[in-house]
GUDRENFI-142568 format. One record per residue (C-alpha): residue number from 1; x, y, z. Coordinates in nm, 3 decimals, padded with zeros to 5 digits. Example, Ala and Ser with C-alpha at 12.3 -4.5 7.8 and 13.67 -1.06 7.14 Angstrom:
2
<rec><marnu>1</marnu><X>01.230</X><Y>-00.450</Y><Z>00.780</Z></rec>
<rec><marnu>2</marnu><X>01.367</X><Y>-00.106</Y><Z>00.714</Z></rec>
***
This chain:
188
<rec><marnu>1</marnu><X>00.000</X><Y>00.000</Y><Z>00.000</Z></rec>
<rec><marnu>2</marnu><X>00.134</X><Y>00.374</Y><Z>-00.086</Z></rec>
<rec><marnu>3</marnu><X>00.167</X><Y>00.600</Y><Z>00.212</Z></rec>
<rec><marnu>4</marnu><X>00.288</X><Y>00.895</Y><Z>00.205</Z></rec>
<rec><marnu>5</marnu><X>00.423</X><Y>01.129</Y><Z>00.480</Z></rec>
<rec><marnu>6</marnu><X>00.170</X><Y>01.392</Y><Z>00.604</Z></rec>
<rec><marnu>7</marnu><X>00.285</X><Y>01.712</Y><Z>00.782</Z></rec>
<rec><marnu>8</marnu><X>00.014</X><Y>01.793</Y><Z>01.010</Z></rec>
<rec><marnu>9</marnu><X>00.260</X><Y>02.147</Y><Z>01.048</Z></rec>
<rec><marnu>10</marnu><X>00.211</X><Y>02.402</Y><Z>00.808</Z></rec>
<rec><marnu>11</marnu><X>00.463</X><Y>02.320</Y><Z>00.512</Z></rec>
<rec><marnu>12</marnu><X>00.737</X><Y>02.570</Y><Z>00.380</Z></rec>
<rec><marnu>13</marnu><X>00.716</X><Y>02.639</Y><Z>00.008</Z></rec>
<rec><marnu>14</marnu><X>01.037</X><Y>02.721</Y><Z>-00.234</Z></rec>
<rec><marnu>15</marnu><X>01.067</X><Y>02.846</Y><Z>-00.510</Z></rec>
<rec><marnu>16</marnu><X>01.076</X><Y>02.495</Y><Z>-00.707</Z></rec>
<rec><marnu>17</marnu><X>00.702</X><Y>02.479</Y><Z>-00.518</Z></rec>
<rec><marnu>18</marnu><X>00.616</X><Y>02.772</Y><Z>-00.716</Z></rec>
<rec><marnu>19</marnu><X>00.729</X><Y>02.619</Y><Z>-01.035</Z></rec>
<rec><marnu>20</marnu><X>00.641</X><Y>02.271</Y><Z>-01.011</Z></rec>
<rec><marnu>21</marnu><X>00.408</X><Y>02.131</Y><Z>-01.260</Z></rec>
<rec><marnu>22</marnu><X>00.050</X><Y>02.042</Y><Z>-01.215</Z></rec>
<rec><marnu>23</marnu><X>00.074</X><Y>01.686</Y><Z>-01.208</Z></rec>
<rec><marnu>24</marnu><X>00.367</X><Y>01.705</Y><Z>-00.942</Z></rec>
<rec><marnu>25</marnu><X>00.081</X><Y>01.888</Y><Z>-00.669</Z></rec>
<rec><marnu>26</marnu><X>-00.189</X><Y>01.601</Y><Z>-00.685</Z></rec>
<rec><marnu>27</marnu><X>-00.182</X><Y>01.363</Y><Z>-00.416</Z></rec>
<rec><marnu>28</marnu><X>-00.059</X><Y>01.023</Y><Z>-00.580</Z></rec>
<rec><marnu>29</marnu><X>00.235</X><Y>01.217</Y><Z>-00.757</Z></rec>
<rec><marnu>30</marnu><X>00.305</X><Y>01.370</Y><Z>-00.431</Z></rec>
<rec><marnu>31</marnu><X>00.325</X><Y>01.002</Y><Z>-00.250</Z></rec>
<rec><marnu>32</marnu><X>00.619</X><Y>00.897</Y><Z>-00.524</Z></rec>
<rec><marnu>33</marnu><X>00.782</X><Y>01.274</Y><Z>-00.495</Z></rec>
<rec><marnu>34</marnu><X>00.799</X><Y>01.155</Y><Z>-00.171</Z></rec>
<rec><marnu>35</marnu><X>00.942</X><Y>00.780</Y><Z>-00.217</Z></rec>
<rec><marnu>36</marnu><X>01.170</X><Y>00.895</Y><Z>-00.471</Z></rec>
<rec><marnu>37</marnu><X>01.336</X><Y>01.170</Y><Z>-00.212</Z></rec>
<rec><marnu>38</marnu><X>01.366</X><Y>00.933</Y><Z>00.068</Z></rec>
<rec><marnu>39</marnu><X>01.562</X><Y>00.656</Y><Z>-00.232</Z></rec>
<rec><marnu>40</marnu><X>01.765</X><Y>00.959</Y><Z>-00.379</Z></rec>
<rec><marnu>41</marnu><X>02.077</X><Y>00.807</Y><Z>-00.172</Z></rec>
<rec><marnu>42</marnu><X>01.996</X><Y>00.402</Y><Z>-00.281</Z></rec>
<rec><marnu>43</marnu><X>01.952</X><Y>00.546</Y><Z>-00.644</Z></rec>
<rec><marnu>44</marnu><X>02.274</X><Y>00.760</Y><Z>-00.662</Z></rec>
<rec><marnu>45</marnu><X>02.478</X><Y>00.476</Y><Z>-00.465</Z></rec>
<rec><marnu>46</marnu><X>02.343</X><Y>00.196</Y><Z>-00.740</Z></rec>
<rec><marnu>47</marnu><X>02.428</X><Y>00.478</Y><Z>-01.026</Z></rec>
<rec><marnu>48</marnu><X>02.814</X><Y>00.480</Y><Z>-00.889</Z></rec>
<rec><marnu>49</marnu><X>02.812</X><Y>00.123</Y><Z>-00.855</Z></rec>
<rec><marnu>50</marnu><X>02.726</X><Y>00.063</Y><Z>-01.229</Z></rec>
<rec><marnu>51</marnu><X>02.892</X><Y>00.305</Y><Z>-01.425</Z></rec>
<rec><marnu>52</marnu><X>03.263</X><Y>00.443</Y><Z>-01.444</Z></rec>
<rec><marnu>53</marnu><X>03.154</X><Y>00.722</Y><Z>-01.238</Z></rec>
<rec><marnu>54</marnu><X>03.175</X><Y>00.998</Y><Z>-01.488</Z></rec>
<rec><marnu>55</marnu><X>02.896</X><Y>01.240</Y><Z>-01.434</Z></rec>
<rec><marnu>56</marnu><X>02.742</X><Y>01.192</Y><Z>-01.752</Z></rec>
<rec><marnu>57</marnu><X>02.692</X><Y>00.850</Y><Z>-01.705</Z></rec>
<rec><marnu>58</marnu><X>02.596</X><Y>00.890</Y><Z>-01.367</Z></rec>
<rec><marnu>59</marnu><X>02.310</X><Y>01.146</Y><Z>-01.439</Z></rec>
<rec><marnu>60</marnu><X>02.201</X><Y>00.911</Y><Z>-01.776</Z></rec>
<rec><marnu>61</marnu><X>02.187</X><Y>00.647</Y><Z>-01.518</Z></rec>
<rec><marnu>62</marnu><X>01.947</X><Y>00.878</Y><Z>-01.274</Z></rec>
<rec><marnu>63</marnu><X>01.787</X><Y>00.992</Y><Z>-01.525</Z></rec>
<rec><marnu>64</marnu><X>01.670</X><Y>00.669</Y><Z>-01.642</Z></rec>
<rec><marnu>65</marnu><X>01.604</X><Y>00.495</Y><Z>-01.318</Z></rec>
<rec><marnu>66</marnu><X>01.377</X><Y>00.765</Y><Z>-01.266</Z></rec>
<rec><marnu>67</marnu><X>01.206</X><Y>00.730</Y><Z>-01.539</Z></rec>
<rec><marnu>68</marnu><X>01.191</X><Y>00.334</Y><Z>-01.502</Z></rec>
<rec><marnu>69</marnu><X>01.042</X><Y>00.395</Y><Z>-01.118</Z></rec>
<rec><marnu>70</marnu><X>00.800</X><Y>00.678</Y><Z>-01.288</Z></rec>
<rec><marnu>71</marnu><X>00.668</X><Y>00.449</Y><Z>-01.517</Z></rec>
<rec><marnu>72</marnu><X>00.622</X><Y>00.143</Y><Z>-01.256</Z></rec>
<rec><marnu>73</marnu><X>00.493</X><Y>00.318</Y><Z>-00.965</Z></rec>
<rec><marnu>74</marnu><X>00.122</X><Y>00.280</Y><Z>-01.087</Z></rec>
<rec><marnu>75</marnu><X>00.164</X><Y>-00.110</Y><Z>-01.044</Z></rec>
<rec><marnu>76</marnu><X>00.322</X><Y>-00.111</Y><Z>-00.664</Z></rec>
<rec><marnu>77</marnu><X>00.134</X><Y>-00.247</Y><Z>-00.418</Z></rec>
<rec><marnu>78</marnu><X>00.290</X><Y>-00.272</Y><Z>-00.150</Z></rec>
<rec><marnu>79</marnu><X>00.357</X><Y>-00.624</Y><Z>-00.108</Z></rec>
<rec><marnu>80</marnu><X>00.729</X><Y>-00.546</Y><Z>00.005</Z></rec>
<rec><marnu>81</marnu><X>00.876</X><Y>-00.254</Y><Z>00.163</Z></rec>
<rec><marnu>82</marnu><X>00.907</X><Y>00.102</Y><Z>-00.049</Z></rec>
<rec><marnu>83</marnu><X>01.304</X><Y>00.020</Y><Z>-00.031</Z></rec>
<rec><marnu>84</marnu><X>01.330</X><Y>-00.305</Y><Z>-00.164</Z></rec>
<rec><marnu>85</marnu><X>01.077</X><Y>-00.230</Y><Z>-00.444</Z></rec>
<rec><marnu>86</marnu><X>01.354</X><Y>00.114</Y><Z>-00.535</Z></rec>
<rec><marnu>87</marnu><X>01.627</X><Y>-00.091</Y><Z>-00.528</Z></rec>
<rec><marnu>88</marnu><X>01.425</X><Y>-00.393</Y><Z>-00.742</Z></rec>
<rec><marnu>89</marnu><X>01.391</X><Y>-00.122</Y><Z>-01.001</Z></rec>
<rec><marnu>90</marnu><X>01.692</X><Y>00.024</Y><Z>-00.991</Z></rec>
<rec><marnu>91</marnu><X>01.906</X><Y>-00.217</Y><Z>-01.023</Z></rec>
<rec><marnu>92</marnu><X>01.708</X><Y>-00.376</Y><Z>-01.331</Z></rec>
<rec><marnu>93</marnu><X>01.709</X><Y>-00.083</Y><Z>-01.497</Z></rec>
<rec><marnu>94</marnu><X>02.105</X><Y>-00.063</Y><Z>-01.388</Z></rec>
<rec><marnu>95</marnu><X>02.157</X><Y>-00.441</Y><Z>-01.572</Z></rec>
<rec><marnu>96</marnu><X>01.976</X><Y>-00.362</Y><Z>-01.820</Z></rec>
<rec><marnu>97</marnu><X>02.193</X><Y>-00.041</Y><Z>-01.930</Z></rec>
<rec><marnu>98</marnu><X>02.515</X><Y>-00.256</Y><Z>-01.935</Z></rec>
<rec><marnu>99</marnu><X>02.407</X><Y>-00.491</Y><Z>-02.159</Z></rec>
<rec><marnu>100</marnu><X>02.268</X><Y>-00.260</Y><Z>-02.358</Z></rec>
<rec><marnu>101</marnu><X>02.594</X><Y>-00.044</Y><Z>-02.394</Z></rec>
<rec><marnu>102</marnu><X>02.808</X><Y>-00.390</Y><Z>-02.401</Z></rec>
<rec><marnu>103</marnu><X>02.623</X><Y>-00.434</Y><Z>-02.717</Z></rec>
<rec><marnu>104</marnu><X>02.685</X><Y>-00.062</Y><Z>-02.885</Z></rec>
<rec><marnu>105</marnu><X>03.056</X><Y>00.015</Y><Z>-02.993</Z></rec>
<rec><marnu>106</marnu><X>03.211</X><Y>00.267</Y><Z>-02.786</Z></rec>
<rec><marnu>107</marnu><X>03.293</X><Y>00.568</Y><Z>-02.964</Z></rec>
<rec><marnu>108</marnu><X>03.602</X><Y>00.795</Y><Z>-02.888</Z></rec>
<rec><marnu>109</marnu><X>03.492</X><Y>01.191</Y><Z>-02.926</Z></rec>
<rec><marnu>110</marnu><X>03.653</X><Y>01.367</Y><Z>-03.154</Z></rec>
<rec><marnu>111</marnu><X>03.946</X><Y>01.595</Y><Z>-03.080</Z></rec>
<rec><marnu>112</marnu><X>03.980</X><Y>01.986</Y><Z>-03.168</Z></rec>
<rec><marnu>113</marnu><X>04.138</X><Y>01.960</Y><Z>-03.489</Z></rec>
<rec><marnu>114</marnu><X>03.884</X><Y>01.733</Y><Z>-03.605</Z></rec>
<rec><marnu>115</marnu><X>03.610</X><Y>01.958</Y><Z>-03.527</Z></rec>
<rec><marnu>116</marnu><X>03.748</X><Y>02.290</Y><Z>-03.673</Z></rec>
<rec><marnu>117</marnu><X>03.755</X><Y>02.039</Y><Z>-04.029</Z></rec>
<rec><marnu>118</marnu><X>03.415</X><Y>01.933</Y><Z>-04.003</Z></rec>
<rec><marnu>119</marnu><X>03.372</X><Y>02.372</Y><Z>-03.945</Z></rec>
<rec><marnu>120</marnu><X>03.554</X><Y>02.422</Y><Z>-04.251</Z></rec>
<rec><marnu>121</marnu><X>03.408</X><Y>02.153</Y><Z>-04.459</Z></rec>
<rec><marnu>122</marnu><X>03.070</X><Y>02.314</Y><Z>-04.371</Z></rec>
<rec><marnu>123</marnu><X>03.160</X><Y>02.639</Y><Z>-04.472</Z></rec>
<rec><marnu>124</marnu><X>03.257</X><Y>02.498</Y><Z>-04.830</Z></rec>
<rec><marnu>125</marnu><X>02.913</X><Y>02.371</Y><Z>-04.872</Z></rec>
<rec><marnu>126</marnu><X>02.688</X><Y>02.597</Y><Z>-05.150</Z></rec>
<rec><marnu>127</marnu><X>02.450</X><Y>02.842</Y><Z>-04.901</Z></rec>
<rec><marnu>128</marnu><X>02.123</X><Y>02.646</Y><Z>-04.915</Z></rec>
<rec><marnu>129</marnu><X>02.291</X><Y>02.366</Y><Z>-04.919</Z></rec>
<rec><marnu>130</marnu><X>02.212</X><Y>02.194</Y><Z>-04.543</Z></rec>
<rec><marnu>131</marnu><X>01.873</X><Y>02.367</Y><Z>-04.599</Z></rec>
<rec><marnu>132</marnu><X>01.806</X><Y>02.172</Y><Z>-04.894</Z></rec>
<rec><marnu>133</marnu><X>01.876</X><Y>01.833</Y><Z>-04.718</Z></rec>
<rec><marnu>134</marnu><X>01.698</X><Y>01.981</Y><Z>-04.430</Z></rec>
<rec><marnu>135</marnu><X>01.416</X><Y>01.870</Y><Z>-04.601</Z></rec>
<rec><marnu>136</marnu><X>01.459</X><Y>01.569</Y><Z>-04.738</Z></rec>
<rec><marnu>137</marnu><X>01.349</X><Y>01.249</Y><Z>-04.542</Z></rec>
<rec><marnu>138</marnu><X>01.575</X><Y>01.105</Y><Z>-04.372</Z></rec>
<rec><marnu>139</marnu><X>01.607</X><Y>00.815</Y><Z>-04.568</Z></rec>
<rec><marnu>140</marnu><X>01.682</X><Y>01.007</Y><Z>-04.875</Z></rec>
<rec><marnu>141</marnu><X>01.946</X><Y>01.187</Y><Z>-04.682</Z></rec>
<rec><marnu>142</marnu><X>02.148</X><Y>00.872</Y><Z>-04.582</Z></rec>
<rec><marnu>143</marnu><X>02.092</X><Y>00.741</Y><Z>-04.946</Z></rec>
<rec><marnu>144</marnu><X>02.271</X><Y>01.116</Y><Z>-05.098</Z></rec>
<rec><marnu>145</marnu><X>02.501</X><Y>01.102</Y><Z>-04.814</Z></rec>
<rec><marnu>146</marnu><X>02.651</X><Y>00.722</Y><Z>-04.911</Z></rec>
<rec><marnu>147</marnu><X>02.599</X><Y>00.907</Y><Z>-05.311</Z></rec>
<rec><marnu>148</marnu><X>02.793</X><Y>01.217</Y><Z>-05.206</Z></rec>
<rec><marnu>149</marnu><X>03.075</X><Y>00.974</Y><Z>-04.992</Z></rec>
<rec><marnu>150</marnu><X>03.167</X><Y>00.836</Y><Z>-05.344</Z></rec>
<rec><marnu>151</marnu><X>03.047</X><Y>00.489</Y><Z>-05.269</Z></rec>
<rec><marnu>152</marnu><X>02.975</X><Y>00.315</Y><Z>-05.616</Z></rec>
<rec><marnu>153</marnu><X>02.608</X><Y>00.247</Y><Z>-05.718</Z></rec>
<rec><marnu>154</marnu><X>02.703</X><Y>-00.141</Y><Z>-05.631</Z></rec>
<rec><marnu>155</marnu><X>02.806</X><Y>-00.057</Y><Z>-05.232</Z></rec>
<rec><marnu>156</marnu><X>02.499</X><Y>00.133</Y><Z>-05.173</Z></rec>
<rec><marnu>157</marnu><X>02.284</X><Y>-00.102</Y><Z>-05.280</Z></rec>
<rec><marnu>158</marnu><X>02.502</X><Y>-00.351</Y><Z>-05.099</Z></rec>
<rec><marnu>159</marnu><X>02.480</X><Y>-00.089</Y><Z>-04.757</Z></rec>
<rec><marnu>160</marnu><X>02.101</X><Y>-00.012</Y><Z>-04.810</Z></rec>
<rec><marnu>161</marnu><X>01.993</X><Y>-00.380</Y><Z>-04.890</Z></rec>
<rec><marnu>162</marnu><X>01.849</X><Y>-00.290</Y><Z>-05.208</Z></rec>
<rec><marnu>163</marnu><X>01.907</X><Y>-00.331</Y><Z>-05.609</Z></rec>
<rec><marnu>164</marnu><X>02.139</X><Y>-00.114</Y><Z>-05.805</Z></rec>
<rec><marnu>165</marnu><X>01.858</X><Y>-00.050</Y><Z>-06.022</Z></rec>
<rec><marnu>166</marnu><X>01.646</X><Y>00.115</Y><Z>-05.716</Z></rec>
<rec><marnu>167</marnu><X>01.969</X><Y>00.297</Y><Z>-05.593</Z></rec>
<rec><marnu>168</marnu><X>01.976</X><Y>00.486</Y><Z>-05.947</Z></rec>
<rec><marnu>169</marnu><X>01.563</X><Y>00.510</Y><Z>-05.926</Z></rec>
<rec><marnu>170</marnu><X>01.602</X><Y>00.645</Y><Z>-05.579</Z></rec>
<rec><marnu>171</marnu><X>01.890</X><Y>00.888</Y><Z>-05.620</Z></rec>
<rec><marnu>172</marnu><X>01.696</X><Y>01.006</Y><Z>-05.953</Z></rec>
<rec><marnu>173</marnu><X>01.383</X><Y>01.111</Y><Z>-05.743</Z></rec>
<rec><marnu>174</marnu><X>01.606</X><Y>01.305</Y><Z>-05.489</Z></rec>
<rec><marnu>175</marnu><X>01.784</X><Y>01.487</Y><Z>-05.763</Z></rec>
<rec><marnu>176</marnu><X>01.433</X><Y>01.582</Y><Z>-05.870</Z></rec>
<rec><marnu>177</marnu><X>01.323</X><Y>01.691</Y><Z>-05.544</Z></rec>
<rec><marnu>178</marnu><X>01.601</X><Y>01.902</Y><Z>-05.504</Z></rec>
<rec><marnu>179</marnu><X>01.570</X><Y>02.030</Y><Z>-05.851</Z></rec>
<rec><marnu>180</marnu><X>01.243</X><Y>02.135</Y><Z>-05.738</Z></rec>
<rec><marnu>181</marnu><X>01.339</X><Y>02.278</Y><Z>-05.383</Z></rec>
<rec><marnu>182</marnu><X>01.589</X><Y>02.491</Y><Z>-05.593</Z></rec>
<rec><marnu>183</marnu><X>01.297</X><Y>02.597</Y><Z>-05.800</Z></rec>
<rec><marnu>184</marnu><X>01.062</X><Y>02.758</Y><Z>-05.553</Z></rec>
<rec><marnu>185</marnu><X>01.372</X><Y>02.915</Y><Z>-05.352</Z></rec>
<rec><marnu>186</marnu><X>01.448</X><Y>03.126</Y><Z>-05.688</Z></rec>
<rec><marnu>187</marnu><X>01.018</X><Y>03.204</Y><Z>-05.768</Z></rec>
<rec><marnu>188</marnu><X>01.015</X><Y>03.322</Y><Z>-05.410</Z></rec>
***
């Protein structure tokens, strides 16, 4: 069963009070405000325990065992203590983000140097240029990208699971498009 802690005193309002959202001030939201800050030290302790303990991690961590508990506090009932149901939770949702980032490569970021190219590259580009793929799908913009990469006809179909002969139909269509974006920028 939920219980939450009453104050029978009158209650001292910050300035977060003031700028809480609605559903935060209705009872039952106001029971798991009130779990959640008494499991604040369980949750942190289990995010340091599971992740290199870089603060990014750690608040990704938070972030999503908060949202885990969020989602799951509708279906507690009580049948074990607030605690052990937190730490249940937490540490599923914990397991669950290492084997999900076991499975995805780890990516270096880039350095300085790497960044100011990518700058420079940018500022090469024709002016409507990253408007223009703005809006294109996305699909059509990974199929020019691959195109504009200098990947052969053969690779992209070979990268996009399709036939060369819909890789030339497809890149056809977005060459129209674009031809046609062009088009009403210059009747405008």
């Amino acid at each position: 069963m939920k219980t939450g802690i009453h104050k029978t005193a009158k209650t001292r309002h910050t300035l977060f009070d003031l700028f809480r959202p609605d559903w935060v001030r209705d009872n039952d939201n106001r029971d798991f405000l009130d779990m959640f800050n008494r499991s604040q030290y369980t949750i942190f302790h289990i995010c340091l325990f599971f992740t290199d303990r870089q603060p990014d991690n750690i608040r990704d961590l938070y972030q999503d065992i908060a949202l885990a508990l969020w989602e799951s506090w509708p279906n507690f009932k009580g049948d074990c203590a607030t605690d052990t149901w937190v730490r249940r939770i937490a540490l599923n949702t914990a397991v669950s983000e290492i084997r999900r980032r076991t499975r995805r490569p780890q990516f270096e970021p880039l350095e300085d140097w790497m960044y100011e190219a990518i700058a420079d590259e940018a500022a090469k580009a024709p002016p409507d240029y990253y408007r223009l793929l703005g809006l294109l799908d996305p699909d059509d913009r990974a199929l020019l990208y691959l195109r504009l990469d200098r990947l052969s006809i053969r690779d992209i179909a070979l990268a996009t699971e399709t036939t060369e002969a819909a890789v030339k139909q497809k890149l056809y269509r977005i060459r129209q498009k674009i031809d046609a974006l062009k088009q009403e920028k210059n009747a405008e």
